[in-house]
PDB file of N, CA, C and O in Angstrom:
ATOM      1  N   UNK A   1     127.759 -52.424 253.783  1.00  0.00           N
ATOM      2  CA  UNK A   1     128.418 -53.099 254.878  1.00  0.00           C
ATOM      3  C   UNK A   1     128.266 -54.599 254.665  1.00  0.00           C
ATOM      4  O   UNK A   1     127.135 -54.976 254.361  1.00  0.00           O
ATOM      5  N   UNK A   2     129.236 -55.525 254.779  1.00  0.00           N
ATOM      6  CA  UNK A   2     129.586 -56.467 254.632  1.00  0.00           C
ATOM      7  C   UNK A   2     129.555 -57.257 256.132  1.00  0.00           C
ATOM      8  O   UNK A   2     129.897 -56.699 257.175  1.00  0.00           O
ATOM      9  N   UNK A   3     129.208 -58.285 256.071  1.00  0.00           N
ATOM     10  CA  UNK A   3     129.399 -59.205 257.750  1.00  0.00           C
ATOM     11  C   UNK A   3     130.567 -58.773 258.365  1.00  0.00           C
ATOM     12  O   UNK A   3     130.552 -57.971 259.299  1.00  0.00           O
ATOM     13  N   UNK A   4     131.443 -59.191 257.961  1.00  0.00           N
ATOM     14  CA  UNK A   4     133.034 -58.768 258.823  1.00  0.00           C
ATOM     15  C   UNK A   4     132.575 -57.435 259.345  1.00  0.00           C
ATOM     16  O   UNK A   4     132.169 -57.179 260.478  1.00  0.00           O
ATOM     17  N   UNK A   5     132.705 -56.684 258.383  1.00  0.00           N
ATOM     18  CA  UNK A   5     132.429 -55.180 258.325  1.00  0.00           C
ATOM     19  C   UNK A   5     131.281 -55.219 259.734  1.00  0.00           C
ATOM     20  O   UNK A   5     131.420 -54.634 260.808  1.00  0.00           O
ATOM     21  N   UNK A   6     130.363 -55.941 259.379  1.00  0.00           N
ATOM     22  CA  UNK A   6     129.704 -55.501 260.641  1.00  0.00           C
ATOM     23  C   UNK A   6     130.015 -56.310 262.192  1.00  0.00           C
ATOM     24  O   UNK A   6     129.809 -55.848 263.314  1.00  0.00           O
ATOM     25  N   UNK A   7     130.429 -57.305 261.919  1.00  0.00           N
ATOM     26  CA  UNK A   7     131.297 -57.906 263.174  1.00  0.00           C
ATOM     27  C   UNK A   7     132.475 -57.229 263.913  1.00  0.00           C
ATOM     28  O   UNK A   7     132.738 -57.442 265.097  1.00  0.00           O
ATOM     29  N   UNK A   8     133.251 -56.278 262.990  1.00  0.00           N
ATOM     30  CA  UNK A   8     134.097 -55.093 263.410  1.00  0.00           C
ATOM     31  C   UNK A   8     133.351 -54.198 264.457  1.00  0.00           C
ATOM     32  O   UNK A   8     133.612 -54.146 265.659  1.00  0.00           O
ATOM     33  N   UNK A   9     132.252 -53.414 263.708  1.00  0.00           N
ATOM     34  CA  UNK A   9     131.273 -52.381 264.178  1.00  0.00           C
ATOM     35  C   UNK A   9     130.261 -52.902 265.895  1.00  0.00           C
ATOM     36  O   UNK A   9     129.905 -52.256 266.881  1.00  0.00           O
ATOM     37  N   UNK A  10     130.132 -54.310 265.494  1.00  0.00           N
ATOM     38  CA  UNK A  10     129.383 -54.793 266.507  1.00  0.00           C
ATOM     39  C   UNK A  10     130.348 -54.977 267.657  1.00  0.00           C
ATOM     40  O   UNK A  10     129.901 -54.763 268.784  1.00  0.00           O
ATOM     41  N   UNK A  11     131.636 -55.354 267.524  1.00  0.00           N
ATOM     42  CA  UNK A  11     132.379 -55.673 268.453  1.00  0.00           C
ATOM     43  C   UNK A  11     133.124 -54.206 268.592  1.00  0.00           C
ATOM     44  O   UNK A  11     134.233 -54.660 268.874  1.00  0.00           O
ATOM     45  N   UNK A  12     133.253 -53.256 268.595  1.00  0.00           N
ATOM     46  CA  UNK A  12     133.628 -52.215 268.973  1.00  0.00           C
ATOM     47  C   UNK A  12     132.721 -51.030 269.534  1.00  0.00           C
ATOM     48  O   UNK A  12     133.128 -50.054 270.165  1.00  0.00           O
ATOM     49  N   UNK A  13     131.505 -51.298 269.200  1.00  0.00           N
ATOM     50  CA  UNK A  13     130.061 -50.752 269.994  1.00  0.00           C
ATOM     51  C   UNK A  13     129.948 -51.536 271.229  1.00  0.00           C
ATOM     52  O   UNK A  13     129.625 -50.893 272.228  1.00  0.00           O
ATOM     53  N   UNK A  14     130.144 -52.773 271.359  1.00  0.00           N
ATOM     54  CA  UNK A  14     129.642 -53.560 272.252  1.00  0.00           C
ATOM     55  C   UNK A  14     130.845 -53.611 273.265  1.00  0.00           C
ATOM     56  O   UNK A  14     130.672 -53.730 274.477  1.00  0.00           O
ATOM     57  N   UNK A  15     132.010 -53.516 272.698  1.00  0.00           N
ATOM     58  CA  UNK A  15     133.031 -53.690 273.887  1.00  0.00           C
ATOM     59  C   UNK A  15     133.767 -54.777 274.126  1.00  0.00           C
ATOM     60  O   UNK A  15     134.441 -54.997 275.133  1.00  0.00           O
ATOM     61  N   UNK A  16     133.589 -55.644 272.922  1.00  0.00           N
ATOM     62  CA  UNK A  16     133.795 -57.036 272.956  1.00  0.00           C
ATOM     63  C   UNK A  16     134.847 -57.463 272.269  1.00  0.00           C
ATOM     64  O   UNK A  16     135.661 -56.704 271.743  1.00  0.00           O
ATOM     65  N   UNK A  17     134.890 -58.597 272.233  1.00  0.00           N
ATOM     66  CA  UNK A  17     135.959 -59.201 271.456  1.00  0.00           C
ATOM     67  C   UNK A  17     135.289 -59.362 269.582  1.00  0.00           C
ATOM     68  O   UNK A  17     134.100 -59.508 269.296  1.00  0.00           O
ATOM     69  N   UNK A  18     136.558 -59.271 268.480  1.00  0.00           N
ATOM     70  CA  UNK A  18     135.801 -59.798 267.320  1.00  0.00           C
ATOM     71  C   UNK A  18     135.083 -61.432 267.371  1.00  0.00           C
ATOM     72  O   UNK A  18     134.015 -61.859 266.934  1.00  0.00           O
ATOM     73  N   UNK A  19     136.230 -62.097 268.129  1.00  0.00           N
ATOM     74  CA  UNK A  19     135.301 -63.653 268.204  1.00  0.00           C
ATOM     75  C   UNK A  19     133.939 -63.717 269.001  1.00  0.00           C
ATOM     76  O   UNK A  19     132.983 -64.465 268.796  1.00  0.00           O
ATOM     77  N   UNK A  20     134.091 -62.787 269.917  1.00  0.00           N
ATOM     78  CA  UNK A  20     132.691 -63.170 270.468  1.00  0.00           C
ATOM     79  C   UNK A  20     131.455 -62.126 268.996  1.00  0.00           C
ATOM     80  O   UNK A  20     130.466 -62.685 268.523  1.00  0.00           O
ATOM     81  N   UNK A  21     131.723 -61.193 268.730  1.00  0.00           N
ATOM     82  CA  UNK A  21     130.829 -60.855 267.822  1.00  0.00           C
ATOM     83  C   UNK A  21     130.686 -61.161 267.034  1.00  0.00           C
ATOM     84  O   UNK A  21     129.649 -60.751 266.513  1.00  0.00           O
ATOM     85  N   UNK A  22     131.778 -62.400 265.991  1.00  0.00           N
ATOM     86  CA  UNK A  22     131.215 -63.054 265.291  1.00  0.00           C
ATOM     87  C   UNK A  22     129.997 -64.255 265.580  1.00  0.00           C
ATOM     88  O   UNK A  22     129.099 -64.700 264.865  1.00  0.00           O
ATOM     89  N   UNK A  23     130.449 -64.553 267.039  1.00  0.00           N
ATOM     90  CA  UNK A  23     129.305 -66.122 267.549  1.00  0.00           C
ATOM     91  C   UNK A  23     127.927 -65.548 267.825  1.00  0.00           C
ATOM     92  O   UNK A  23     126.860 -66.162 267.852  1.00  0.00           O
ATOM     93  N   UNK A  24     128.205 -63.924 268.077  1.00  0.00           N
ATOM     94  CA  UNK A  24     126.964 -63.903 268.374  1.00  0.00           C
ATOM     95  C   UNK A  24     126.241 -63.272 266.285  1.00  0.00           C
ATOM     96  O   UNK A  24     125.250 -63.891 265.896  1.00  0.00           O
ATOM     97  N   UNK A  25     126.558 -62.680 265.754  1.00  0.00           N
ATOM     98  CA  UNK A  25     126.259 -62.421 264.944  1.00  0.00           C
ATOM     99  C   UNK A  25     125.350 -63.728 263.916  1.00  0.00           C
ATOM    100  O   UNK A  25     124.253 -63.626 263.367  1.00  0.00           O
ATOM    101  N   UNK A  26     126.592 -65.251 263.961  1.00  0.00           N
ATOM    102  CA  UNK A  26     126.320 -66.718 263.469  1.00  0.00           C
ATOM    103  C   UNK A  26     124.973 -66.863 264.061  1.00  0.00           C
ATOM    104  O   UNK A  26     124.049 -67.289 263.368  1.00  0.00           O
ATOM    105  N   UNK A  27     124.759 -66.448 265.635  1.00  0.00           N
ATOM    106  CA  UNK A  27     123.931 -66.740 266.324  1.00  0.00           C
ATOM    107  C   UNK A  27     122.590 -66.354 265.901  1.00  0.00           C
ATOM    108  O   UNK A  27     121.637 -67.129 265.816  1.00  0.00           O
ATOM    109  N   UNK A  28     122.574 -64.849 265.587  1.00  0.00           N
ATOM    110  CA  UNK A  28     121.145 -64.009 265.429  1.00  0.00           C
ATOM    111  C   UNK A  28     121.137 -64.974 263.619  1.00  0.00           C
ATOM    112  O   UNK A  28     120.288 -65.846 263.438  1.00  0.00           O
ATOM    113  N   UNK A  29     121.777 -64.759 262.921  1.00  0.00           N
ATOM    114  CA  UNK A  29     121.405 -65.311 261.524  1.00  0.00           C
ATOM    115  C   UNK A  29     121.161 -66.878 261.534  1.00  0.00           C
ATOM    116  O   UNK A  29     120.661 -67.278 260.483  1.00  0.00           O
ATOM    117  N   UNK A  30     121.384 -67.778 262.414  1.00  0.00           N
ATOM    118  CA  UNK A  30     120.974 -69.456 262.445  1.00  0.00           C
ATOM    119  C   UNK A  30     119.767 -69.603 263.094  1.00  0.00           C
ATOM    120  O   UNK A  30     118.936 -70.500 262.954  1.00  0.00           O
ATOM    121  N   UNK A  31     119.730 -67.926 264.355  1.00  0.00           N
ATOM    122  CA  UNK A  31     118.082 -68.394 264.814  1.00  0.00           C
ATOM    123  C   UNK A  31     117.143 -67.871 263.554  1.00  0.00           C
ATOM    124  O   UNK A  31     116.181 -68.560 263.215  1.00  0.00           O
ATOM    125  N   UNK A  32     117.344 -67.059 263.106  1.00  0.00           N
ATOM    126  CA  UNK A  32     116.410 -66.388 261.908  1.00  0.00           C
ATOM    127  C   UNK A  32     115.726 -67.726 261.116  1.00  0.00           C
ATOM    128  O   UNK A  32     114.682 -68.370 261.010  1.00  0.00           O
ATOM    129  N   UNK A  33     116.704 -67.665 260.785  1.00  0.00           N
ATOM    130  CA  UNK A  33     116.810 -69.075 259.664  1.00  0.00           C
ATOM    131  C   UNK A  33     116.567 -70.531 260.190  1.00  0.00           C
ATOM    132  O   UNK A  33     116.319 -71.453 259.413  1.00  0.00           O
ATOM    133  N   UNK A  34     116.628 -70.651 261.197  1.00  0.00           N
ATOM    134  CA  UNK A  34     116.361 -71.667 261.980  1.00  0.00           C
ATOM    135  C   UNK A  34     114.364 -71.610 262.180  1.00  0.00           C
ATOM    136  O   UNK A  34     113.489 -72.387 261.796  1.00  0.00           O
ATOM    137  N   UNK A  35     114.322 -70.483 262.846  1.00  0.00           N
ATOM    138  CA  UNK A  35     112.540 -70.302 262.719  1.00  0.00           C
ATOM    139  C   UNK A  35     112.264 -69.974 261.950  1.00  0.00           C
ATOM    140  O   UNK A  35     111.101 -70.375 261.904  1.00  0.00           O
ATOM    141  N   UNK A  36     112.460 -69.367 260.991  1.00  0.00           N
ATOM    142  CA  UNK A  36     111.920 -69.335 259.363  1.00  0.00           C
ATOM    143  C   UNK A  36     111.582 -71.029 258.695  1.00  0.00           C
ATOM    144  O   UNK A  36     110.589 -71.302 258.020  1.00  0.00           O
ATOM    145  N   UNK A  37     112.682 -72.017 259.091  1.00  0.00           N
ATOM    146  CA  UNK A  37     112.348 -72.936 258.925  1.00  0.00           C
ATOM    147  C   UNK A  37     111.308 -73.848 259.548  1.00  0.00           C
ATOM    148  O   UNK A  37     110.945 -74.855 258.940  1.00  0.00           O
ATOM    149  N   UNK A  38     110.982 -73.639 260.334  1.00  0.00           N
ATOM    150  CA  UNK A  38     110.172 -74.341 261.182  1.00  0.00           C
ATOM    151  C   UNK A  38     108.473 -73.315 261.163  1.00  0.00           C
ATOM    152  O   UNK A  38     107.472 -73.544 260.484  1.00  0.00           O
ATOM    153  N   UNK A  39     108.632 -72.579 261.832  1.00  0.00           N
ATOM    154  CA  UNK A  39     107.645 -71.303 261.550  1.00  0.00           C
ATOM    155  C   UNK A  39     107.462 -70.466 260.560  1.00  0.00           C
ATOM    156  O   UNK A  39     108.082 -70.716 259.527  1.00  0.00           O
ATOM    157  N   UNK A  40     106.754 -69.503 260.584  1.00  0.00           N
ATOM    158  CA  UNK A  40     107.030 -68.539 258.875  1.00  0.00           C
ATOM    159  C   UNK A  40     106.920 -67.422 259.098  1.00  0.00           C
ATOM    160  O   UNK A  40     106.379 -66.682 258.276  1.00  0.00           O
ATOM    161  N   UNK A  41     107.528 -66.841 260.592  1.00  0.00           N
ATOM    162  CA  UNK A  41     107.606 -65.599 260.667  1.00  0.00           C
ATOM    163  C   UNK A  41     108.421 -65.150 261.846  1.00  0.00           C
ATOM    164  O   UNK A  41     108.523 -65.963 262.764  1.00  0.00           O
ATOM    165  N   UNK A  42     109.030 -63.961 261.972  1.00  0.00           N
ATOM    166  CA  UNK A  42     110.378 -63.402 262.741  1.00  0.00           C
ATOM    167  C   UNK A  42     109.962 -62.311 262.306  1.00  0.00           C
ATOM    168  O   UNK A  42     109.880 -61.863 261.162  1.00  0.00           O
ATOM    169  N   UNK A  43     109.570 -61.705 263.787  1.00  0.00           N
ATOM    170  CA  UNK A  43     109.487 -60.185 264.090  1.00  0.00           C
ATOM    171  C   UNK A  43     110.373 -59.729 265.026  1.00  0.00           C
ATOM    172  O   UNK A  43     110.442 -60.190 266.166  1.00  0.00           O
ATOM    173  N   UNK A  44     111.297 -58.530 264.446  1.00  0.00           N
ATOM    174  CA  UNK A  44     112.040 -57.948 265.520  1.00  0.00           C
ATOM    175  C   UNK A  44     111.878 -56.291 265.314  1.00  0.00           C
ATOM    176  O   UNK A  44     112.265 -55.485 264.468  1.00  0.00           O
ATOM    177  N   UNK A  45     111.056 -56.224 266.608  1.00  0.00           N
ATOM    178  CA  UNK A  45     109.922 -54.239 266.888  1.00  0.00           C
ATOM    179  C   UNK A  45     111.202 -53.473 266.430  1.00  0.00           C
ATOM    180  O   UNK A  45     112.372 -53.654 266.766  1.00  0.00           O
ATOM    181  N   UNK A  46     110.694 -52.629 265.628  1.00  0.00           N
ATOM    182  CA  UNK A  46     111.096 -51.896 265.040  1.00  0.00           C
ATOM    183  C   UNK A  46     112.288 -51.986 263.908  1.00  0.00           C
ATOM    184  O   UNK A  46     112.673 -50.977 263.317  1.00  0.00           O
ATOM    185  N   UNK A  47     112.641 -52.831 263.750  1.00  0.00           N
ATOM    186  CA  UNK A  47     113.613 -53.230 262.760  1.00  0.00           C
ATOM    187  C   UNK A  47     113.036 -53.625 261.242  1.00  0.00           C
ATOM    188  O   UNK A  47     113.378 -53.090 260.188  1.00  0.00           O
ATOM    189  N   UNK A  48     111.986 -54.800 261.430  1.00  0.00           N
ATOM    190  CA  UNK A  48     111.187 -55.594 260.672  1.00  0.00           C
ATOM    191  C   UNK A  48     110.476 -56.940 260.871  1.00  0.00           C
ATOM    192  O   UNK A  48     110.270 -57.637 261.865  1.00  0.00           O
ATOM    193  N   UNK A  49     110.166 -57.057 259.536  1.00  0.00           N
ATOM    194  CA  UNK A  49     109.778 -58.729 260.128  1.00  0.00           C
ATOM    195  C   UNK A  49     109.872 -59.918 258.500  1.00  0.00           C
ATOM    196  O   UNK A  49     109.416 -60.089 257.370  1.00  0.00           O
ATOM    197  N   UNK A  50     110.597 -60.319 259.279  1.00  0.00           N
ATOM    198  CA  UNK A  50     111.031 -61.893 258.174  1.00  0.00           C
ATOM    199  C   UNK A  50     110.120 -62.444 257.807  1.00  0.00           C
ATOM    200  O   UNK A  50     109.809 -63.129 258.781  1.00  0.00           O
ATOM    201  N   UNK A  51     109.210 -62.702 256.797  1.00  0.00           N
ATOM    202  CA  UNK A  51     108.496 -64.265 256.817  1.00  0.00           C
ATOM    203  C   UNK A  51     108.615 -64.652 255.193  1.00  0.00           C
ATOM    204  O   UNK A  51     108.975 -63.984 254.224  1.00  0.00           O
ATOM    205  N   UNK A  52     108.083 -66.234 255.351  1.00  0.00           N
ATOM    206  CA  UNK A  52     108.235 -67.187 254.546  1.00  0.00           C
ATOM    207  C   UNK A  52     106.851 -67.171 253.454  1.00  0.00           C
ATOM    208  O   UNK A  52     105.831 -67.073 254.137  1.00  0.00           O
ATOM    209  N   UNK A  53     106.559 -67.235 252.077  1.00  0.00           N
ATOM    210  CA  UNK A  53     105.716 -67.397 251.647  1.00  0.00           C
ATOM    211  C   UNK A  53     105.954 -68.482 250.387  1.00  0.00           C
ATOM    212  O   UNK A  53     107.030 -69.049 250.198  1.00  0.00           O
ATOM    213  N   UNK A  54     104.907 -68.646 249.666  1.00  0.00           N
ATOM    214  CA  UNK A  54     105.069 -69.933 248.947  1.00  0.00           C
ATOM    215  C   UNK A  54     104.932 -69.369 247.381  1.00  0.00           C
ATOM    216  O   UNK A  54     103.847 -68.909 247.025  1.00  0.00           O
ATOM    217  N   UNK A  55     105.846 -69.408 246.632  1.00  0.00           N
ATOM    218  CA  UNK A  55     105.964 -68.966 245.204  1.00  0.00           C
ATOM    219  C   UNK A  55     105.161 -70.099 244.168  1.00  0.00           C
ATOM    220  O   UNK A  55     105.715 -71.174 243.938  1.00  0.00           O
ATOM    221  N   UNK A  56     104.319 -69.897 243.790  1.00  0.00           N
ATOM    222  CA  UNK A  56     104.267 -70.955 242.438  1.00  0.00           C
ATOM    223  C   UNK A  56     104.355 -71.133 241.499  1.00  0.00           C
ATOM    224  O   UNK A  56     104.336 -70.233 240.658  1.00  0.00           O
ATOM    225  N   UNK A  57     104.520 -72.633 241.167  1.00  0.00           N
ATOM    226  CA  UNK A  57     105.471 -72.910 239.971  1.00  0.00           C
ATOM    227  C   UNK A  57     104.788 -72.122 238.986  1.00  0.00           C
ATOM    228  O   UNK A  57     103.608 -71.816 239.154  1.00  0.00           O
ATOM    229  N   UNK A  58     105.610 -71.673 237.702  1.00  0.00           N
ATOM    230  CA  UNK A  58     105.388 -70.955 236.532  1.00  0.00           C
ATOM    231  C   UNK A  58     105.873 -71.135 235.431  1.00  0.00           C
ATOM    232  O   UNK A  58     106.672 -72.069 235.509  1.00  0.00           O
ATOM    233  N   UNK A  59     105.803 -70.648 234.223  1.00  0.00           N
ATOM    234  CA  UNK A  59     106.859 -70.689 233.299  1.00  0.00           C
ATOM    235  C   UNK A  59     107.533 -69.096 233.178  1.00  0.00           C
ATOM    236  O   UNK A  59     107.263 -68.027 233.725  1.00  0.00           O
ATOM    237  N   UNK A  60     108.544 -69.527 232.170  1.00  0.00           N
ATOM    238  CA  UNK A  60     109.496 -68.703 231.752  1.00  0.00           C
ATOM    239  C   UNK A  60     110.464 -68.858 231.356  1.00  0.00           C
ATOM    240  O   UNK A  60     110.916 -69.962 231.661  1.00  0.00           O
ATOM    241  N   UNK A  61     111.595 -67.787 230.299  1.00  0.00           N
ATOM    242  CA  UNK A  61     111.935 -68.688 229.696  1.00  0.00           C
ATOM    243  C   UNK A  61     113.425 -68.566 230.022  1.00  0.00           C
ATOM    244  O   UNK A  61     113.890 -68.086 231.056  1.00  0.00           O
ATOM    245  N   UNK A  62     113.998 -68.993 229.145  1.00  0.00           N
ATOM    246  CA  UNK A  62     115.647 -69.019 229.104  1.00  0.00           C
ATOM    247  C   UNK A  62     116.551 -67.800 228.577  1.00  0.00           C
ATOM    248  O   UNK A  62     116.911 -67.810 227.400  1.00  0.00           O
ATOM    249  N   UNK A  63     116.811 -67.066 229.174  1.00  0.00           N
ATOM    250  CA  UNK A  63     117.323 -65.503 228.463  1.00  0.00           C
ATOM    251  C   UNK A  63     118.223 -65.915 227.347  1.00  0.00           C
ATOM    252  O   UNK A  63     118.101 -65.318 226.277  1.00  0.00           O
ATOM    253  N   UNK A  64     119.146 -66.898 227.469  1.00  0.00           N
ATOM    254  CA  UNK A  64     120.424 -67.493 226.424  1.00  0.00           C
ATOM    255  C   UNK A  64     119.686 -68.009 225.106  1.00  0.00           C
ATOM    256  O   UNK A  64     120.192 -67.889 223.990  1.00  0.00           O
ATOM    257  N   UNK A  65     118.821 -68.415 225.268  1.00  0.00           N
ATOM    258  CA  UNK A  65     117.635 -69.070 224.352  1.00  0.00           C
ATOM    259  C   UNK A  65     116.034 -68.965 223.928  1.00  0.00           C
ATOM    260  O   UNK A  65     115.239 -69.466 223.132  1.00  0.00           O
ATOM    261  N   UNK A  66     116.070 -68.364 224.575  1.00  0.00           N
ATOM    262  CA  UNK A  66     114.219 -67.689 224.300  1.00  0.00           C
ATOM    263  C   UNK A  66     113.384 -69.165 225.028  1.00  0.00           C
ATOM    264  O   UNK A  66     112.320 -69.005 225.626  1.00  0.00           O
ATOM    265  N   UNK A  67     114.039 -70.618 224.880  1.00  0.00           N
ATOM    266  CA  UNK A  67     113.177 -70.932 225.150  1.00  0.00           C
ATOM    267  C   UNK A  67     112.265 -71.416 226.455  1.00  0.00           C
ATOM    268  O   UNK A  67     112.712 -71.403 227.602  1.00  0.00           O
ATOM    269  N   UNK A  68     111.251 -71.740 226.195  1.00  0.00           N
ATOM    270  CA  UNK A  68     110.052 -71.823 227.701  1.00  0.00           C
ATOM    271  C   UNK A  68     110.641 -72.642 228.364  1.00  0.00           C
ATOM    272  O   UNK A  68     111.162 -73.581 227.762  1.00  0.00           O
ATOM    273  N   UNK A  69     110.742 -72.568 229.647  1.00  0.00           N
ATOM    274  CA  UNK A  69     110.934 -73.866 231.304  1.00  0.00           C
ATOM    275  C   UNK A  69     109.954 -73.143 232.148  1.00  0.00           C
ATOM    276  O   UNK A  69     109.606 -71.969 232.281  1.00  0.00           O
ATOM    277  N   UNK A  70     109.589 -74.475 232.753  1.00  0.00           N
ATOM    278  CA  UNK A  70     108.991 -74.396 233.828  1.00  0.00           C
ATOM    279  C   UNK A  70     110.026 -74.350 234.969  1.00  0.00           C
ATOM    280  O   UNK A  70     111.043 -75.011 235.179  1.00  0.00           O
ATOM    281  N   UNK A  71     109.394 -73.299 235.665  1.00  0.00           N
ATOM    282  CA  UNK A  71     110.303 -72.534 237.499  1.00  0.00           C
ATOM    283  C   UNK A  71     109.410 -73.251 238.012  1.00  0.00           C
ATOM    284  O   UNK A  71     108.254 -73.185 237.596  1.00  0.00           O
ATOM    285  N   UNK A  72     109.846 -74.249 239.225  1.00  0.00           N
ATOM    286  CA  UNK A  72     108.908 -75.178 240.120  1.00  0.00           C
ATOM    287  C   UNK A  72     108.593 -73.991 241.114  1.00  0.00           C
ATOM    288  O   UNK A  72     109.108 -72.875 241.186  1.00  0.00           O
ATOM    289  N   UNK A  73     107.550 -74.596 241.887  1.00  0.00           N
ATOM    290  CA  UNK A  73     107.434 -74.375 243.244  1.00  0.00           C
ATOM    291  C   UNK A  73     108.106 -73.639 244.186  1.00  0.00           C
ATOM    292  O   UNK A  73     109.284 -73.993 244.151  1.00  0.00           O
ATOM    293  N   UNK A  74     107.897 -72.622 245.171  1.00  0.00           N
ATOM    294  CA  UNK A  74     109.353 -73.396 246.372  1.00  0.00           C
ATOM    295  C   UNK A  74     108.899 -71.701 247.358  1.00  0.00           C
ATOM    296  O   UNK A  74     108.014 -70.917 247.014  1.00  0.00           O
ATOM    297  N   UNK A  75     109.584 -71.590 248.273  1.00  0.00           N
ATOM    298  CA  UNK A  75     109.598 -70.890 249.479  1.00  0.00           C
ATOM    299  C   UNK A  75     110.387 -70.110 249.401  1.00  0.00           C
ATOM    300  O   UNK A  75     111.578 -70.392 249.273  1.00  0.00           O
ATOM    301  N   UNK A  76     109.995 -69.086 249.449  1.00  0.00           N
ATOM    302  CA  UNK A  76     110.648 -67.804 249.303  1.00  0.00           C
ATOM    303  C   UNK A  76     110.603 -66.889 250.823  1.00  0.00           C
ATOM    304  O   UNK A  76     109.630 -66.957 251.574  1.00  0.00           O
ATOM    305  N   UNK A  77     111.724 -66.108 251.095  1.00  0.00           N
ATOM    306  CA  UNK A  77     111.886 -65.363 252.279  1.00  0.00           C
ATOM    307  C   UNK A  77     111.429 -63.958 251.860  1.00  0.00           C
ATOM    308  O   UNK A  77     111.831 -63.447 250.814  1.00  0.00           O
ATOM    309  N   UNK A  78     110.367 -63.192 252.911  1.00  0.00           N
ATOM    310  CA  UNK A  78     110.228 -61.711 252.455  1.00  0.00           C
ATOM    311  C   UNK A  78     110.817 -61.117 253.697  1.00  0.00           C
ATOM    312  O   UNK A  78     111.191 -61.624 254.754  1.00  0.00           O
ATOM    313  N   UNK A  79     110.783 -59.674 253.169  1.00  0.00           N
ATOM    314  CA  UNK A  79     111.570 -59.063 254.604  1.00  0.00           C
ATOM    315  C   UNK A  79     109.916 -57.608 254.327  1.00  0.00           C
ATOM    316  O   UNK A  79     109.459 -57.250 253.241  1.00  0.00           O
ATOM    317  N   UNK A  80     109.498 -57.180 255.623  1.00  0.00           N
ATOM    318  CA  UNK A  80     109.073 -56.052 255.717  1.00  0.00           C
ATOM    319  C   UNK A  80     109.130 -55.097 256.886  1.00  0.00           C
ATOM    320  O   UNK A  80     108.716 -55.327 258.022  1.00  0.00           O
ATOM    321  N   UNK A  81     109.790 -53.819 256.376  1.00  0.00           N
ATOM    322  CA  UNK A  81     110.404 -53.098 256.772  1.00  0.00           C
ATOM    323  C   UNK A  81     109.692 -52.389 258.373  1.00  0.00           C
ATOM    324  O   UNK A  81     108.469 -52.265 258.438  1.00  0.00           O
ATOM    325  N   UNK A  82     110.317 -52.093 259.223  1.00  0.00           N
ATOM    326  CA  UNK A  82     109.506 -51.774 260.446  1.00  0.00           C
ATOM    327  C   UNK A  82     109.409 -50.016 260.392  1.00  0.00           C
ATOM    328  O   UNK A  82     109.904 -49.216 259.600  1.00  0.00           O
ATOM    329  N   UNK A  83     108.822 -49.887 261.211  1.00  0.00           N
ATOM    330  CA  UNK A  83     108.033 -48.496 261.474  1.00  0.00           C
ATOM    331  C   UNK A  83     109.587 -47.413 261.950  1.00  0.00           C
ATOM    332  O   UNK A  83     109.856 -46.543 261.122  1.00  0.00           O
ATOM    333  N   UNK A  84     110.396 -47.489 263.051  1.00  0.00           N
ATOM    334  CA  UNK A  84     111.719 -47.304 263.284  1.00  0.00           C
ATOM    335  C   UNK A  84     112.637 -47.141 262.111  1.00  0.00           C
ATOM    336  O   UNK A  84     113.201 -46.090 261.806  1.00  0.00           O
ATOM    337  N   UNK A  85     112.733 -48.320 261.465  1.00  0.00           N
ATOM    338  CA  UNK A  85     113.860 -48.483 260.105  1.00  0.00           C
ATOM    339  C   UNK A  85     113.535 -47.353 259.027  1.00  0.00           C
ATOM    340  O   UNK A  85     114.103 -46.363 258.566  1.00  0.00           O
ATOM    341  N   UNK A  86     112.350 -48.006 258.869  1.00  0.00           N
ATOM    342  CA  UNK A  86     111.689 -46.657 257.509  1.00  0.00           C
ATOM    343  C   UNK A  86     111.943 -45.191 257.836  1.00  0.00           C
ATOM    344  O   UNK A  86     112.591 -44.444 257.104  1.00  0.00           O
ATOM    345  N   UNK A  87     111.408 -44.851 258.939  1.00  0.00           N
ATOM    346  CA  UNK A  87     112.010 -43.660 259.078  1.00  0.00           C
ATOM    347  C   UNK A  87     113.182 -43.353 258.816  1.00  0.00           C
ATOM    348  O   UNK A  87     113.507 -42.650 257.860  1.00  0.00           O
ATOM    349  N   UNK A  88     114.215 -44.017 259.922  1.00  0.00           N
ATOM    350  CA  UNK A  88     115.529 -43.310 259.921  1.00  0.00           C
ATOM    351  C   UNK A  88     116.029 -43.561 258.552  1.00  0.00           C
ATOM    352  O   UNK A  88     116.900 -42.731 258.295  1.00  0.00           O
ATOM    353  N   UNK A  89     115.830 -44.345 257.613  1.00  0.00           N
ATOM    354  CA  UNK A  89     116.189 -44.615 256.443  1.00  0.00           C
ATOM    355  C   UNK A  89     115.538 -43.275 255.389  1.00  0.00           C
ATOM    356  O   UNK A  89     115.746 -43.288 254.175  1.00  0.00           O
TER     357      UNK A  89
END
């Protein structure tokens, strides 16, 4: 399932219009990402929970070329799966 795809699904469960299920859809993914940025974690019961952790820099190399670079630093998003999801999945 694809966004649209689920902006279809959301707005025909919900009863709504597609524009309003797209604003709200923009909505749930800018707050995510919005407190991910600021904070480093987003829990929603039974679904999962978002958080932020810190990767460090490493080497490795160039698949086209064999040869070594250094991968900097940087912030990476994890997702872990909730108690609800796992199941029905």
């Amino acid at each position: 399932m694809n966004r649209n795809e689920l902006i279809k699904q959301m707005a025909k469960d919900a009863g709504i219009s597609n524009h309003a299920a797209r604003k709200a859809v923009r909505s749930i993914i800018d707050g995510i990402t919005g407190t991910l940025a600021i904070e480093n974690k987003v829990s929603l019961s039974g679904f999962g929970t978002f958080s932020t952790s810190r990767r460090k820099a490493h080497m490795g190399r160039n698949p086209m070329t064999g040869e070594p670079i250094r991968i900097a630093a940087r912030n990476v998003v994890r997702f872990k799966v909730g108690k609800k999801l796992r199941e029905s999945v």
